[in-house]
N, C-alpha and C positions, 0 to 999 in steps of 0.2 A: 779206443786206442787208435792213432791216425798212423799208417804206412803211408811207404812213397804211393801204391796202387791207389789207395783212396785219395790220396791229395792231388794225386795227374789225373783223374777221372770226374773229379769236380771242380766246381768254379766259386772264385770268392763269394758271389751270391747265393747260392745251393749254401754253402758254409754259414754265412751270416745269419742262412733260414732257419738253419740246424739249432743254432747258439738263442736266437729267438724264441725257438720253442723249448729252450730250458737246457741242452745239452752241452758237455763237458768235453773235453777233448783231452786226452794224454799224450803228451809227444814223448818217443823212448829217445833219450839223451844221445845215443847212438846215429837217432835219424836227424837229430840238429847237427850233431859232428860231420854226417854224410853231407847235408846240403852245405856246410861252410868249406869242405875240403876242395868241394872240384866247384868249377863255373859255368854252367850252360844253362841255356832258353829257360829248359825245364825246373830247375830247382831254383832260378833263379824269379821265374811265375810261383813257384810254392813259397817262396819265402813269402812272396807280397799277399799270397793268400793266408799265411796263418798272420803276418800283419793284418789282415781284415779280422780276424777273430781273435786278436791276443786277447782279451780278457777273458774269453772260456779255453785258455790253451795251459795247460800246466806241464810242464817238464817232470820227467819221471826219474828218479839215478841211477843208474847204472847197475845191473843184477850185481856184478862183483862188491858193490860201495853196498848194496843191501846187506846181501850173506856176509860183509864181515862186520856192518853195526851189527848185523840181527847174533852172531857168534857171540861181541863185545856184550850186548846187554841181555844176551837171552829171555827176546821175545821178539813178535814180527814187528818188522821195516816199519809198517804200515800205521803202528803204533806209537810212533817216536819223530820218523822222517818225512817232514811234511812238503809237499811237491812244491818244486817251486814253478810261481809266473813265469812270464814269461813279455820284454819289454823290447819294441822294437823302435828305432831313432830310423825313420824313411820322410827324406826330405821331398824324395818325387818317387812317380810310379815307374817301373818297367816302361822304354818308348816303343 
């Protein structure tokens, strides 16, 4: 599961190593809403880092969008709601 702490404390490369040796990442839909909301240095390096690893990056829904599939069909999220990718369009890097 990635927070802002572990994404500002590692580097796209540390990341890339992570994804090489077989590892998945969850991004909580919350923390994609946070990096698009405001604009600075920082989240604007974390966007281009999970751009380094979108294809082990999966977007998680939102707890509220779980508990009321999981109400509607009575059974877990996890069963039904399947994560989505994650697809980034970056023409250049951060200068």
């Amino acid at each position: 599961m990635l927070d802002k702490s572990f994404l500002d404390g590692n580097n796209a490369a540390s990341l890339r190593y992570s994804t090489e040796k077989g590892w998945l990442f969850a991004l909580p839909e919350v923390l994609m809403y946070e990096h698009f909301r405001k604009e600075d240095n920082r989240r604007t390096a974390n966007m281009f880092k999970l751009h380094a690893i979108e294809d082990s990056v999966f977007i998680l829904p939102g707890i509220g969008e779980m508990f009321r599939a999981e109400g509607e069909n009575l059974k877990p999220a996890t069963t039904f709601m399947p994560a989505k990718r994650i697809a980034f369009i970056v023409e250049q890097g951060p200068s």
